[in-house]
Every structure is written in structure tokens, then in C-alpha cells.
N, C-alpha and C positions, 0 to 999 in steps of 0.2 A: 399698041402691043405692050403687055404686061413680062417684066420676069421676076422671079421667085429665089432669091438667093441664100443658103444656108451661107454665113461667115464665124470664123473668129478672131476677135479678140484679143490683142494680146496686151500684156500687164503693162506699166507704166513703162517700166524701166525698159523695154524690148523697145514698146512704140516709142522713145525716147532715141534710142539708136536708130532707128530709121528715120526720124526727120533730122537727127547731123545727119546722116548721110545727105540724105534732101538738103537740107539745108547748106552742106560743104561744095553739093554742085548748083547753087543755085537756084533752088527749087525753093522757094519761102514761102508761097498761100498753100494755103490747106483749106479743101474742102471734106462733108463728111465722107464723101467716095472714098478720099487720100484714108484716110484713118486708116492705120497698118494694121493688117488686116490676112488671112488665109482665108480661104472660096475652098468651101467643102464639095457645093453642086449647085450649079441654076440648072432653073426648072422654067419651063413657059406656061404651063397650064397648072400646077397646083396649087387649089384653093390654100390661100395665106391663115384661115382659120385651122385647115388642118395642118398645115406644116407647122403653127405656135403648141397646139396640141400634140403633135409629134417629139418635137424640140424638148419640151417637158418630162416627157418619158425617159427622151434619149441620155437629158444629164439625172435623172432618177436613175438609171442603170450604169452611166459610167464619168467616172471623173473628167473635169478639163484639163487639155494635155500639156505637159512638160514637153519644149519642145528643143531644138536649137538653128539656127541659123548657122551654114556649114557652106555657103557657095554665093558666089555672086552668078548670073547669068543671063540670057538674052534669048526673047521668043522672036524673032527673026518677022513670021508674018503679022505680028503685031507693033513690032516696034517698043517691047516691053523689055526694061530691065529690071532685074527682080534679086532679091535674094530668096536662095534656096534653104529648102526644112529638110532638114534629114528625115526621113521614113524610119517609122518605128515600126511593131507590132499594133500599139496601142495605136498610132495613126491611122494607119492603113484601116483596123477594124472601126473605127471611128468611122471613116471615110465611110468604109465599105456598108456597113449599118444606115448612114444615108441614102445610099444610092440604091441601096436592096426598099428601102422607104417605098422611096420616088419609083422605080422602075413596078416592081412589084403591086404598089396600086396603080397603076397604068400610064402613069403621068411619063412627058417628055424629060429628057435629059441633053444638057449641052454634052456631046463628045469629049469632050475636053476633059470634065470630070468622071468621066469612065475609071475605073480599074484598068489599069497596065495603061491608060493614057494621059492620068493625070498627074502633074508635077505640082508637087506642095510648096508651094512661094510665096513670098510677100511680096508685092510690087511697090517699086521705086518711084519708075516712071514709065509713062507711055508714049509714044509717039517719034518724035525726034531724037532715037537718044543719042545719034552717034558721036553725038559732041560729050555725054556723059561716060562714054564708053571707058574710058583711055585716060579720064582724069586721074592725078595724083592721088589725091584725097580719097578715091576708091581702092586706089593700089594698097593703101594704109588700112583699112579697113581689116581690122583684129577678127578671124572668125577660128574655132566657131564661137556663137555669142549664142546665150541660154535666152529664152523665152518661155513666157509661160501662157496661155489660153486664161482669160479672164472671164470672156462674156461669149456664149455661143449668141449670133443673132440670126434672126431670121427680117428678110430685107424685100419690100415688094416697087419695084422699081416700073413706071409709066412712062415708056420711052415717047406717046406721042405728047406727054405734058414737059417729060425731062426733068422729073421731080420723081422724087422716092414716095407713095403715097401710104404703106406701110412701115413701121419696123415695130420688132420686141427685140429686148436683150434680155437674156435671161444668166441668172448667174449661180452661182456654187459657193459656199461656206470652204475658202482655202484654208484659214487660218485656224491650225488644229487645237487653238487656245480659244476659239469661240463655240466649240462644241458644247 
């Protein structure tokens, strides 16, 4: 089984704040999974050529987003701790611009990333986290903290090999002194 993941990116200094945090409970390998990161939509069935084709268009029509991290919190049947993105305008239509993609040519969608079902996070950690819950070092934790979208990618993951057998990143001209 194949899945199809739009993610983003976020800039040095964001993904920087999330591994101290990683790093204050703990957490010290990094694989490219870990890379902090925001899940727009998985998908099981769309072709990886059309969604780089898509991708394309999407940052030709809108910038990558300003974001901030404003919450720490916990997905209960995952065993996910995350930090929370505030919901913009500009997010939401982002989001929703994906998922109007995906649904609209016929393709599957995880529930998850739904409109009114999806929570905008960066994940911490997964699995065990009760031990991470309730640490100091999280308590300290300064929010909100600014983030910026670097790279939208698009990511095709082979769960029966357990390797990622695609990705693109594709990126945007942020800096208004290179135009």
C-alpha cells in the first residue's frame, strides 16, 4: 500500500524550536519522518505525478504561509503530542484548496484531513508519550512561537517496503531583496 502526502515545511528557525523541544524530552535521532513538519492531506490513490503538477500551480497562486505555534496538545488515539498552529484564513484556504484537489478528481482522503476535522500541528512525538506529557521543560515552553512554511512537499510513502519511494519540495522566492 502506497500513500500520497501533501506536507509543509517550516523555516530553520521554527524546525529549530521543535527538536529543543525533542531534544529537552529526550528525543535525540531524527529521521526524515521527524522533520517538523504540518500534513495538509494524505491521499491513497493519487497519482504522485499529478499531485507535483498540482503543487506547482498551488504555490504559482498563493504564498507560503506565516504561521505560529500557539498550543501544545495530545491526540489521545494515537498517542501524538503535537504542537498546535493557529488557524488563519490564509491556512484554512490553503488547506481547503488541497482537499477540494484531492476530493474533486475522485481521489481518497484520510478523515483526518477533512475540513472541520482537521487540526493543524506539528508533531512532537508519537507513541509513548505519557512520560513526555507532564515534563518541566514543556511547561517552559515560550508560545506563541512564529513559524514560517519554507517548502511545500509532496511525499509518496511504500508502506509494504517502509521507505518513502517519492518526494519533491518545491519552494517560493521569500526574500523580497531577490526579486
Amino acid at each position: 500500500m502506497k500513500t500520497l502526502a501533501f506536507l509543509g515545511f517550516f523555516n530553520s528557525e521554527a524546525a529549530d524550536f521543535v527538536a529543543n523541544i525533542r531534544k529537552t524530552i529526550g528525543l535525540e535521532k531524527e529521521n526524515i519522518h521527524d522533520i517538523p513538519h504540518i500534513t495538509f492531506a494524505i491521499t491513497g490513490n493519487l497519482p504522485f505525478e499529478r499531485a507535483e503538477t498540482f503543487s506547482h500551480k498551488l504555490l504559482d497562486a498563493h504564498s507560503l504561509l506565516l504561521l505560529e505555534f500557539s498550543s501544545i496538545g495530545y491526540f489521545p488515539e494515537s498517542g501524538t503530542f503535537f504542537l498546535g498552529v493557529t488557524s488563519s484564513v490564509e491556512l484554512l484556504r490553503f488547506h481547503n484548496e488541497i482537499v477540494t484537489f484531492i476530493t474533486d478528481g475522485g481521489y481518497s482522503i484520510s478523515p483526518h484531513y477533512l475540513p472541520g476535522r482537521w487540526v493543524p500541528h506539528c508533531s512532537i512525538v508519537s507513541g509513548d508519550t505519557g512520560k513526555f506529557f507532564n515534563d518541566q521543560a514543556l511547561k517552559k515552553t515560550t508560545l506563541p512561537y512564529p513559524a514560517r512554511i519554507e517548502k511545500l512537499s509532496v511525499t509518496e510513502l511504500d508502506h509494504t517496503l517502509g521507505e518513502m519511494t517519492h518526494r519533491v519540495d518545491l519552494s517560493q522566492n521569500t526574500d523580497p531583496d531577490d526579486n
